[in-house]
KEDREN-929447 format. One record per atom (N, C-alpha, C): residue in three letters; atom name; x, y, z. Coordinates in steps of 0.1 Angstrom, whole numbers, padded with zeros to 4 digits, m for minus. Example, Ala and Ser with C-alpha at 12.3 -4.5 7.8 and 13.67 -1.06 7.14 Angstrom:
residues 2
<pt><res>ALA</res><atom>N</atom><x>0132</x><y>m0057</y><z>0078</z></pt>
<pt><res>ALA</res><atom>CA</atom><x>0123</x><y>m0045</y><z>0078</z></pt>
<pt><res>ALA</res><atom>C</atom><x>0132</x><y>m0033</y><z>0078</z></pt>
<pt><res>SER</res><atom>N</atom><x>0128</x><y>m0022</y><z>0071</z></pt>
<pt><res>SER</res><atom>CA</atom><x>0137</x><y>m0011</y><z>0071</z></pt>
<pt><res>SER</res><atom>C</atom><x>0129</x><y>0000</y><z>0079</z></pt>
END
This chain:
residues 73
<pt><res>UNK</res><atom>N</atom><x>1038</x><y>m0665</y><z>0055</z></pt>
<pt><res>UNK</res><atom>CA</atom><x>1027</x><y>m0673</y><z>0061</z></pt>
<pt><res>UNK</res><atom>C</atom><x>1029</x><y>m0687</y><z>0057</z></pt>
<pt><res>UNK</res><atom>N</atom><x>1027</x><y>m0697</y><z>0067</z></pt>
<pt><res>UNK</res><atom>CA</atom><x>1028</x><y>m0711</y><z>0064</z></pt>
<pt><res>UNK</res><atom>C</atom><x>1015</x><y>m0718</y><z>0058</z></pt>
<pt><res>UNK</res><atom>N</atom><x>1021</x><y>m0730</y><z>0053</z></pt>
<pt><res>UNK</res><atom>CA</atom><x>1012</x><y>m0734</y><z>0043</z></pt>
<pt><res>UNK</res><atom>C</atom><x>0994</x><y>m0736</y><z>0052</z></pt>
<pt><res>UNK</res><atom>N</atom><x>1001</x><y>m0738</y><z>0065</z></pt>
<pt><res>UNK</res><atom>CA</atom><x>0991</x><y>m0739</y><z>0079</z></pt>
<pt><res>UNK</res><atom>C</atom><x>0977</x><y>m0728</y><z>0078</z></pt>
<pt><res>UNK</res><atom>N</atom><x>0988</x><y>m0720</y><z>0079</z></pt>
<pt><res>UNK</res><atom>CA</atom><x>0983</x><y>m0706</y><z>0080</z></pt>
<pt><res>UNK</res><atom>C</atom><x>0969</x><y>m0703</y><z>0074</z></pt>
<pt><res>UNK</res><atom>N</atom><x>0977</x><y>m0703</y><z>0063</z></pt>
<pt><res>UNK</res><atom>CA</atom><x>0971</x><y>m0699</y><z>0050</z></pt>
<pt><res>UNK</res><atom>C</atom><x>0959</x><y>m0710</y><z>0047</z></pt>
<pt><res>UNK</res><atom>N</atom><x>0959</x><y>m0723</y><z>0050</z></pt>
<pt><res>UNK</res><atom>CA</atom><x>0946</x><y>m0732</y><z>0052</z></pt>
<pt><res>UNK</res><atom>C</atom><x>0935</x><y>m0725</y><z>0063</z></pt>
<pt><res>UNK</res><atom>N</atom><x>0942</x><y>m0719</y><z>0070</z></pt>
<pt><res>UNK</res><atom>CA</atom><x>0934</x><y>m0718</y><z>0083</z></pt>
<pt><res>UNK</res><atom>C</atom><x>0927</x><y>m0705</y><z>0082</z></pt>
<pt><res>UNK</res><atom>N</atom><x>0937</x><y>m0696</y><z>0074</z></pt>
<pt><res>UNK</res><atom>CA</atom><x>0926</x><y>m0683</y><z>0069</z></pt>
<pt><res>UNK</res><atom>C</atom><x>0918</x><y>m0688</y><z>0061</z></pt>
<pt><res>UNK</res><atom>N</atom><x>0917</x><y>m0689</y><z>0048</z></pt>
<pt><res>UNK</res><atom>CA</atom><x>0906</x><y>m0699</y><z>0038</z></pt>
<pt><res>UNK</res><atom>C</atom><x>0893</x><y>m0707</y><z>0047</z></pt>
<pt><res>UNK</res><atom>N</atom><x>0898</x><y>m0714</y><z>0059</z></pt>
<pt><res>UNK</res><atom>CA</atom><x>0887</x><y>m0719</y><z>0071</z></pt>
<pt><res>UNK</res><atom>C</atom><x>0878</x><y>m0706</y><z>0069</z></pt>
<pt><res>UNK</res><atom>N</atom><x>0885</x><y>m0704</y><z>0078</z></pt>
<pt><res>UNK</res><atom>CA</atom><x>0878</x><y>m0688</y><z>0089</z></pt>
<pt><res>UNK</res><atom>C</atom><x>0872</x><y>m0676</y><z>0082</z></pt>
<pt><res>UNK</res><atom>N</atom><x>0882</x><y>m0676</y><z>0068</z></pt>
<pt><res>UNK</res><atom>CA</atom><x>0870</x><y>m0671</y><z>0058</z></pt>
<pt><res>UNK</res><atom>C</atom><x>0859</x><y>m0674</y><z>0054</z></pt>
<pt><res>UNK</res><atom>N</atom><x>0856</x><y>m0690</y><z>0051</z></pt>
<pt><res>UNK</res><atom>CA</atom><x>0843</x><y>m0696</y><z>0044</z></pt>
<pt><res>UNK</res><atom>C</atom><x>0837</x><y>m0697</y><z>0058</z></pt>
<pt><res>UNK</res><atom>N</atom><x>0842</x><y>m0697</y><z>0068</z></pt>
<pt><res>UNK</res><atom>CA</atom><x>0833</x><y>m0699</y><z>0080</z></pt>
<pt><res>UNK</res><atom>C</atom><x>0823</x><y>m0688</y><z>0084</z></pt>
<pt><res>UNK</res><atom>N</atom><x>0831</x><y>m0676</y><z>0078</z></pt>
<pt><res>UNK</res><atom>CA</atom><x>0824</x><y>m0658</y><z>0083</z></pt>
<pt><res>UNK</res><atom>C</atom><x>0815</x><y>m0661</y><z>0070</z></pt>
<pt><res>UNK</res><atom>N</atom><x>0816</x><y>m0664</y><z>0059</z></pt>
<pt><res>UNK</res><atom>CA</atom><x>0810</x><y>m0664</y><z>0051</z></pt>
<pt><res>UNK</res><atom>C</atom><x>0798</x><y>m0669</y><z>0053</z></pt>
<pt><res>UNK</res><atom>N</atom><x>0798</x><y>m0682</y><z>0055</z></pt>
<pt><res>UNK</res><atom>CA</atom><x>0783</x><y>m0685</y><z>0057</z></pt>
<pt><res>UNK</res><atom>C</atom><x>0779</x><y>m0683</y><z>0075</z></pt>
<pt><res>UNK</res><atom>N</atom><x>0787</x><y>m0676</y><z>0079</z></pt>
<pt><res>UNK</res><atom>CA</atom><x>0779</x><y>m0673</y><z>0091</z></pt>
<pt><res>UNK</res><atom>C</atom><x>0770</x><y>m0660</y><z>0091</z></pt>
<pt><res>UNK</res><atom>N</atom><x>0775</x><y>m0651</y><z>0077</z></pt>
<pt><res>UNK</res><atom>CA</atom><x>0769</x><y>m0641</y><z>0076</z></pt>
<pt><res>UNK</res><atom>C</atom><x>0756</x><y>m0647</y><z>0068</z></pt>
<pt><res>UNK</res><atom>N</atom><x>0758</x><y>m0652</y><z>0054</z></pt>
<pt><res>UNK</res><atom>CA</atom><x>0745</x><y>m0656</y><z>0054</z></pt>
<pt><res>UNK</res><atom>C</atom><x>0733</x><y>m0660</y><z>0063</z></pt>
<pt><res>UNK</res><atom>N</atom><x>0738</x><y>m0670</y><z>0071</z></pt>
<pt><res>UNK</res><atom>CA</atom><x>0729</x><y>m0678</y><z>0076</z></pt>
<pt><res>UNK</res><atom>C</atom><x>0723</x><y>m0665</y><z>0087</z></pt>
<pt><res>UNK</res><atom>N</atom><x>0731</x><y>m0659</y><z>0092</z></pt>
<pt><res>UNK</res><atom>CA</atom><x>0724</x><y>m0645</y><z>0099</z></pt>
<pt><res>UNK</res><atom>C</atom><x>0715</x><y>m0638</y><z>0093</z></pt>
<pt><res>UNK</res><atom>N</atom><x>0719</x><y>m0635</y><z>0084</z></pt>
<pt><res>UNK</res><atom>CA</atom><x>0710</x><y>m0629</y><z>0072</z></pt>
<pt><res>UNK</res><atom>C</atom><x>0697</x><y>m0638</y><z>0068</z></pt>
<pt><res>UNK</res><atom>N</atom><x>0695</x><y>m0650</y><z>0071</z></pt>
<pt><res>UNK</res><atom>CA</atom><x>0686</x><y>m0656</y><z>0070</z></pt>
<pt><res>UNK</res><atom>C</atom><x>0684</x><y>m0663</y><z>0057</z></pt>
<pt><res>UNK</res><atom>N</atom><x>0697</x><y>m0665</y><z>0047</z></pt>
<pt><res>UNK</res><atom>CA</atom><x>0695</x><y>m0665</y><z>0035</z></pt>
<pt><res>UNK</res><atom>C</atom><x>0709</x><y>m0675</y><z>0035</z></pt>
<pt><res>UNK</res><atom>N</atom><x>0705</x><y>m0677</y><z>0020</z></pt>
<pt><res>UNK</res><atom>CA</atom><x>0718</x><y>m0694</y><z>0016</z></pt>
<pt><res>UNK</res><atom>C</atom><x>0726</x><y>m0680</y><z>0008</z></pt>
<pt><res>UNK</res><atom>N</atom><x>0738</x><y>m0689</y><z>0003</z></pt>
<pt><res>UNK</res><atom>CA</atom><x>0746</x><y>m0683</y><z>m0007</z></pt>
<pt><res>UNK</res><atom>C</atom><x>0740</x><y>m0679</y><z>m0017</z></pt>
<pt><res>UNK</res><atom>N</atom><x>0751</x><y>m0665</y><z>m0021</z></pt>
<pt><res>UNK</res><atom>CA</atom><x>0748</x><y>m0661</y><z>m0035</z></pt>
<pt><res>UNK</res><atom>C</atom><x>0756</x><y>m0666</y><z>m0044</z></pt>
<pt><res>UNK</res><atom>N</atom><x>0750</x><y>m0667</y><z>m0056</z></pt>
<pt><res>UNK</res><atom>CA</atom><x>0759</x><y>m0674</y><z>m0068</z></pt>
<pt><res>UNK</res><atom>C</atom><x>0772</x><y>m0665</y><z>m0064</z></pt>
<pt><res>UNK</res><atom>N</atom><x>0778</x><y>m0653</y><z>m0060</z></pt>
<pt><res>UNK</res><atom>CA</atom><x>0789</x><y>m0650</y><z>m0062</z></pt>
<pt><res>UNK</res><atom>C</atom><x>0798</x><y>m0656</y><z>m0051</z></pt>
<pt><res>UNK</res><atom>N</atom><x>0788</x><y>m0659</y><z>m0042</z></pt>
<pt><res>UNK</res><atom>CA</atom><x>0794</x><y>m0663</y><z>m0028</z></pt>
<pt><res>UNK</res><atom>C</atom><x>0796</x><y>m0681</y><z>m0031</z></pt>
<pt><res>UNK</res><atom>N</atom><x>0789</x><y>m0688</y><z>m0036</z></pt>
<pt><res>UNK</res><atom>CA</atom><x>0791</x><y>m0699</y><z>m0040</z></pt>
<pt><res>UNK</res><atom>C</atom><x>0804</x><y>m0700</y><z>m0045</z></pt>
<pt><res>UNK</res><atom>N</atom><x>0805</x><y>m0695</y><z>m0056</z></pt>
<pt><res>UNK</res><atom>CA</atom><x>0821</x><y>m0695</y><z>m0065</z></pt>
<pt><res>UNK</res><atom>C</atom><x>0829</x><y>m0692</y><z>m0056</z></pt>
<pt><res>UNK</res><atom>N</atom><x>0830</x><y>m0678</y><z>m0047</z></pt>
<pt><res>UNK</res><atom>CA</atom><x>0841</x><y>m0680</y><z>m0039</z></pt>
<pt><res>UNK</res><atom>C</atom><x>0844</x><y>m0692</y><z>m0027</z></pt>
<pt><res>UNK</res><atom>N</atom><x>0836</x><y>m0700</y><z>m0023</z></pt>
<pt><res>UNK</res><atom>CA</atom><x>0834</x><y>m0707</y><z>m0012</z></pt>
<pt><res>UNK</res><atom>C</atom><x>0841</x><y>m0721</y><z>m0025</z></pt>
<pt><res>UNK</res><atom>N</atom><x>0836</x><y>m0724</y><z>m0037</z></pt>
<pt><res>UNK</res><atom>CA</atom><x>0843</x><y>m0733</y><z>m0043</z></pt>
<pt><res>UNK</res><atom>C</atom><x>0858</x><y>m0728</y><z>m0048</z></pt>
<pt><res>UNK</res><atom>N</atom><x>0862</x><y>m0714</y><z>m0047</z></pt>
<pt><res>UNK</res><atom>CA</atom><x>0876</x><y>m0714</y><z>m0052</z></pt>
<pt><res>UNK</res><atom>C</atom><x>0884</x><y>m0716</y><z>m0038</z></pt>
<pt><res>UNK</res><atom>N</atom><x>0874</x><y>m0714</y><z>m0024</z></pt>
<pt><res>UNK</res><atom>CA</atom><x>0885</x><y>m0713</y><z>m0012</z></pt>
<pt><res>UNK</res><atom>C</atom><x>0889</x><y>m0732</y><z>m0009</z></pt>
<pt><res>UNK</res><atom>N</atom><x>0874</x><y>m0740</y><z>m0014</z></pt>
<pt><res>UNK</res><atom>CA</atom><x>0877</x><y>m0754</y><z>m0010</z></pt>
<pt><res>UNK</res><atom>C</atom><x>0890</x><y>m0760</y><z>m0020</z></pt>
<pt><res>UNK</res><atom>N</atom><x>0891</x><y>m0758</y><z>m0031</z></pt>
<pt><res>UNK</res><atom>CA</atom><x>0904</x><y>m0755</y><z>m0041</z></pt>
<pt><res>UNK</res><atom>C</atom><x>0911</x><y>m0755</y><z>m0037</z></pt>
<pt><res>UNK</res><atom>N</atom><x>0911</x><y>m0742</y><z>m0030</z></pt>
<pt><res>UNK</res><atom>CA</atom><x>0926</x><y>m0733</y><z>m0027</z></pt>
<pt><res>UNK</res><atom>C</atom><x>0929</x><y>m0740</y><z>m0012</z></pt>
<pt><res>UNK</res><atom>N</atom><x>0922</x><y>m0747</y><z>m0007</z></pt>
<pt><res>UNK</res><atom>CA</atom><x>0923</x><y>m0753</y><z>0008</z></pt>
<pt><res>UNK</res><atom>C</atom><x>0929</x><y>m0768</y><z>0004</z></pt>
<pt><res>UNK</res><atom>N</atom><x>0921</x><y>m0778</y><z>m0009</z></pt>
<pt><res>UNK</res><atom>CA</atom><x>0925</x><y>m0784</y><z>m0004</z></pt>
<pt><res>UNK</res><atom>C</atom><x>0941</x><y>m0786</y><z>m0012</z></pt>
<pt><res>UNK</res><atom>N</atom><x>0947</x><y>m0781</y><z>m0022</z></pt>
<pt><res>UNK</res><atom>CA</atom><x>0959</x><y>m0775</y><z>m0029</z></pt>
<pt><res>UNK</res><atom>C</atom><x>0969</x><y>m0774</y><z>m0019</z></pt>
<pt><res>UNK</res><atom>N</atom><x>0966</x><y>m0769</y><z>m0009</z></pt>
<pt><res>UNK</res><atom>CA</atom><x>0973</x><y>m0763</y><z>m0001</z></pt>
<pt><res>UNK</res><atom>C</atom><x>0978</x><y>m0777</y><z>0011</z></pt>
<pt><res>UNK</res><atom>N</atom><x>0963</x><y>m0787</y><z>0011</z></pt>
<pt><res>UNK</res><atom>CA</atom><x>0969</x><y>m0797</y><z>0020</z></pt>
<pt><res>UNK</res><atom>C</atom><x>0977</x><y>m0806</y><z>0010</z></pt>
<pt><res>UNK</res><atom>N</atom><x>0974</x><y>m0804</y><z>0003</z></pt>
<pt><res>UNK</res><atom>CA</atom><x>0982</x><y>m0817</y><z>m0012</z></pt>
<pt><res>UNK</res><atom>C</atom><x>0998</x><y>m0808</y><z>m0008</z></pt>
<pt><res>UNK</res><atom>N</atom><x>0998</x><y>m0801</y><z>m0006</z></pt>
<pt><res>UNK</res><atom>CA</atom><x>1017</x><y>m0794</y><z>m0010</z></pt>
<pt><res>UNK</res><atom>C</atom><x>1020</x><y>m0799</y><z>0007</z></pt>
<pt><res>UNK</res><atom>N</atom><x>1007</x><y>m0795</y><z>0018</z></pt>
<pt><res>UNK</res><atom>CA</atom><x>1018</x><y>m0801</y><z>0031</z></pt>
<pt><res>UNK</res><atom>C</atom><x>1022</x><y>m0810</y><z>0030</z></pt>
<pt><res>UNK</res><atom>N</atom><x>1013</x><y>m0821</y><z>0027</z></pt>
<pt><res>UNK</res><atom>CA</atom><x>1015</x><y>m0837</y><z>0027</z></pt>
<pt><res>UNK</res><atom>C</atom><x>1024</x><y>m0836</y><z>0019</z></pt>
<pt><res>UNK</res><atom>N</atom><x>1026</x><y>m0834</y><z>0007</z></pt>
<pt><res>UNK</res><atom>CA</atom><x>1038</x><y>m0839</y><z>m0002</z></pt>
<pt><res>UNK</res><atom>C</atom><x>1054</x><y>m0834</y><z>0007</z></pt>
<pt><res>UNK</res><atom>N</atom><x>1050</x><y>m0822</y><z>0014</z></pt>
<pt><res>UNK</res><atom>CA</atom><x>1064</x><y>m0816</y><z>0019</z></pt>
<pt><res>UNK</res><atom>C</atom><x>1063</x><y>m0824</y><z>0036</z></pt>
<pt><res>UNK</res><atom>N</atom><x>1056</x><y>m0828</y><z>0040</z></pt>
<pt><res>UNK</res><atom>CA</atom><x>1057</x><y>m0842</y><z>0048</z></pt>
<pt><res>UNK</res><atom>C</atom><x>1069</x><y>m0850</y><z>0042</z></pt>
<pt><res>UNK</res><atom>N</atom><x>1061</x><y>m0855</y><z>0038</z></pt>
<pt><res>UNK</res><atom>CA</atom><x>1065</x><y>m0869</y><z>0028</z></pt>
<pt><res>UNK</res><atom>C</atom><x>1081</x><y>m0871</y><z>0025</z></pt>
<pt><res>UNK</res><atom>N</atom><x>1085</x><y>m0853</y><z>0019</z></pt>
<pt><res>UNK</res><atom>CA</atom><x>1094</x><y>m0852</y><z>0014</z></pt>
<pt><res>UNK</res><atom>C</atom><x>1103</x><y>m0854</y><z>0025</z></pt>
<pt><res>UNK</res><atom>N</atom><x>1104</x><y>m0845</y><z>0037</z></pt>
<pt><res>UNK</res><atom>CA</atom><x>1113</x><y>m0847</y><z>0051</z></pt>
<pt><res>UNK</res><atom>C</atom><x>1114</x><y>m0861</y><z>0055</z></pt>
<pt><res>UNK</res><atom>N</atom><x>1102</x><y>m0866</y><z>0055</z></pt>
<pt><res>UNK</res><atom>CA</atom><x>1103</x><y>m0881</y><z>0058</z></pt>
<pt><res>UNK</res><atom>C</atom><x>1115</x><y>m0890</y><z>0052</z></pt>
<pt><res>UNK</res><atom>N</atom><x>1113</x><y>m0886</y><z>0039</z></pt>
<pt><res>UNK</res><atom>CA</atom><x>1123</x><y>m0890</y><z>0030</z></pt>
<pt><res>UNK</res><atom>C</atom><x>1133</x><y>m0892</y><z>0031</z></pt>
<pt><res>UNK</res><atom>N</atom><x>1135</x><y>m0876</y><z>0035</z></pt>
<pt><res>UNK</res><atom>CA</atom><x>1150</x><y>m0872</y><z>0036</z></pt>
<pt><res>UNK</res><atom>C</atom><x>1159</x><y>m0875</y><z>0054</z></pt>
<pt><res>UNK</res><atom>N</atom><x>1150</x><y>m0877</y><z>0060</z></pt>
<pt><res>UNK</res><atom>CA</atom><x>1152</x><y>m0882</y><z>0071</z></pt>
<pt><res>UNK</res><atom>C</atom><x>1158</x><y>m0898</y><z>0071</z></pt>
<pt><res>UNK</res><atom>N</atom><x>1147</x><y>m0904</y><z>0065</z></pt>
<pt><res>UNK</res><atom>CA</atom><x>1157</x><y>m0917</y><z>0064</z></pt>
<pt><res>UNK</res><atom>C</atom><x>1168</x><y>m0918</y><z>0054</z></pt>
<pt><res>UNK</res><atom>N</atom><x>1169</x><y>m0910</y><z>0044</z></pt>
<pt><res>UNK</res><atom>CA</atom><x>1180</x><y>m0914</y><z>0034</z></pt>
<pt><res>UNK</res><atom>C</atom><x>1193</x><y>m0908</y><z>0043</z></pt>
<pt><res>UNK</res><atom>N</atom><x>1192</x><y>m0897</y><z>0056</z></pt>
<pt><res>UNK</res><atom>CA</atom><x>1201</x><y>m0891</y><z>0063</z></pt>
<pt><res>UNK</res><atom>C</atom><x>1205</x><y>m0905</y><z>0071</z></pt>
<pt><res>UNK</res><atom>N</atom><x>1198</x><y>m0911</y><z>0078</z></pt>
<pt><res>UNK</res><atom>CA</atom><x>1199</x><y>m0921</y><z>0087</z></pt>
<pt><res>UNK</res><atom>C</atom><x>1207</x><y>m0934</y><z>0076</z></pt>
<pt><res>UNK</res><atom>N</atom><x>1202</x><y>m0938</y><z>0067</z></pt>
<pt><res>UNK</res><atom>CA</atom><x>1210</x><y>m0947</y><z>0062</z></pt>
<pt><res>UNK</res><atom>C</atom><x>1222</x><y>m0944</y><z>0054</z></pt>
<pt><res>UNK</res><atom>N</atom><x>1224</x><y>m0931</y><z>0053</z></pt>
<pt><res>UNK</res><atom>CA</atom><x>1242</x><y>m0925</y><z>0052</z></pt>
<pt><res>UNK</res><atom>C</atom><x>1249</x><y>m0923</y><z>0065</z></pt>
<pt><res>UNK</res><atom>N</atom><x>1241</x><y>m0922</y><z>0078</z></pt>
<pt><res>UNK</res><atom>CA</atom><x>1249</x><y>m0923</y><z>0089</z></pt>
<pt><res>UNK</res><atom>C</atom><x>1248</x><y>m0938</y><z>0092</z></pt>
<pt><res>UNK</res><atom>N</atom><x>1244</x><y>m0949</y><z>0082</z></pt>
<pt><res>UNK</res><atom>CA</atom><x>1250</x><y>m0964</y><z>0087</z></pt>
<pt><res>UNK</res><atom>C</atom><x>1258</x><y>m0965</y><z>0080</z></pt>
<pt><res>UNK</res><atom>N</atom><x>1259</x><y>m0960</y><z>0070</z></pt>
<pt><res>UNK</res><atom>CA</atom><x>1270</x><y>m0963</y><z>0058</z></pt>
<pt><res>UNK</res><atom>C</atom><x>1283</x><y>m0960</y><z>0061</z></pt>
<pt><res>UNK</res><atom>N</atom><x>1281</x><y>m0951</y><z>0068</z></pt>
<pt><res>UNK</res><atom>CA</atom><x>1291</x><y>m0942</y><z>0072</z></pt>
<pt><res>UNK</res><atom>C</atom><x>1298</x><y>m0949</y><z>0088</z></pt>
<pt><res>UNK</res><atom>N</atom><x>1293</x><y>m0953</y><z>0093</z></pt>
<pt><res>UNK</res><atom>CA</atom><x>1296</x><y>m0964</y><z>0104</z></pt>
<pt><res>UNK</res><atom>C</atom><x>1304</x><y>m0978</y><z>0101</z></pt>
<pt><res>UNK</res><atom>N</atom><x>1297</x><y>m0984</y><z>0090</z></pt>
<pt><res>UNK</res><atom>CA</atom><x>1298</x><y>m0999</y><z>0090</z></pt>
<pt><res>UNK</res><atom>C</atom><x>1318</x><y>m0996</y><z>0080</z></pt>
END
């Protein structure tokens, strides 16, 4: 599962989650709280590693590009 993915289940979880409360007519339960703070955690963890593995291709994209000038000139 990609790092995508796996953000996007964590969504769709905390989304069922308070859509069942709010059906139920009721706020979070303290158990349901904790879990809804370990999934914003685990969500936002998860965009800190895309970005960084962004970043990193980016990287490595130009350091590819300026060994194909080196390699030219």
């Amino acid at each position: 599962m990609t790092l995508s993915e796996q953000r996007a289940k964590l969504v769709q979880d905390w989304r069922g989650m308070l859509d069942k409360a709010e059906a139920e007519g009721r706020g979070l339960s303290v158990d349901e709280k904790s879990q809804v703070e370990k999934m914003e955690a685990d969500i936002d963890a998860l965009k800190q590693r895309a970005d960084a593995k962004v970043k990193l291709e980016a990287a490595e994209r130009e350091m590819d590009r300026e060994a194909e000038e080196r390699a030219k000139a």
